[in-house]
C-alpha positions in Angstrom: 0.0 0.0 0.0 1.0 3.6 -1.0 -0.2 6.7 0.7 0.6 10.0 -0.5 1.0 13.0 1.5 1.2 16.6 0.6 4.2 17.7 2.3 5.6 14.7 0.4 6.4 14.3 -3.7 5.1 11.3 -4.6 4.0 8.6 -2.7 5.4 7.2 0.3 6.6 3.3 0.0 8.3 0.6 2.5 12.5 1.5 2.8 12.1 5.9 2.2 14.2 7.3 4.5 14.2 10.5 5.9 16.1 12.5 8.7 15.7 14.4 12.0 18.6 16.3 13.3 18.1 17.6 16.7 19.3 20.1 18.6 21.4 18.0 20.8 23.6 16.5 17.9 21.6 13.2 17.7 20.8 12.3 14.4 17.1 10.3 14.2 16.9 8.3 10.6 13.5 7.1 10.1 13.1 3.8 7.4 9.5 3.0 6.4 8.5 -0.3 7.4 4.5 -0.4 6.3 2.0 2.2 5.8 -1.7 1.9 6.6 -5.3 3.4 7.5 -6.8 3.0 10.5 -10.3 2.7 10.8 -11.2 5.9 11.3 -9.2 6.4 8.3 -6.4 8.1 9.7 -2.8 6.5 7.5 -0.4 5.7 9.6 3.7 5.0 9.3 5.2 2.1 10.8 9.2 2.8 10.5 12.5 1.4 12.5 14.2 5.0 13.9 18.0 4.9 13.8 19.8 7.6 16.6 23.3 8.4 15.8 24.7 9.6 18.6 27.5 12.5 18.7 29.5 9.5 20.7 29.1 7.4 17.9 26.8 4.7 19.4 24.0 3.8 17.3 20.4 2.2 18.0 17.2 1.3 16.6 14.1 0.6 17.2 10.1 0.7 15.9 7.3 3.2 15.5 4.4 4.2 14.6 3.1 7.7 13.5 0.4 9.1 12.1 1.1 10.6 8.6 1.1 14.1 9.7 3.1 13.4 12.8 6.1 11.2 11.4 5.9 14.6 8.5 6.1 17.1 10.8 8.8 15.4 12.7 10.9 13.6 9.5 11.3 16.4 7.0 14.0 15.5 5.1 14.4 13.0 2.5 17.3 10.3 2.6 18.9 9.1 -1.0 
């Protein structure tokens, strides 16, 4: 399943990555997993999150976001 989004060109499919860099020099990279629609037909983003720390520890774990949230958090696209 695809779902597009307007803060997002095109449509969004499983293994887009996109970035977060916060303020305290931890780096947050964001891989799609799955997208779907709840029932109250809300989509959703299911995505493993990657911190780099400044340190140079990494770890990852799983999310889930609504659309809007994971876009107002993830805005920048990963090649």
């Amino acid at each position: 399943m695809t779902i597009r989004s307007t803060q997002h060109e095109g449509d969004l499919q499983r293994g887009d990555r996109f970035r977060h860099d916060r303020n305290d020099r931890v780096t947050e990279t964001a891989t799609v997993v799955a997208t779907r629609v709840d029932a109250q037909g809300i989509p959703h983003v299911r995505f493993t999150v990657t911190f780099a720390l400044p340190s140079g520890r990494v770890s990852e774990t799983e999310r889930s976001l609504s659309l809007e949230t994971f876009f107002g958090r993830y805005r920048a696209f990963v090649n």
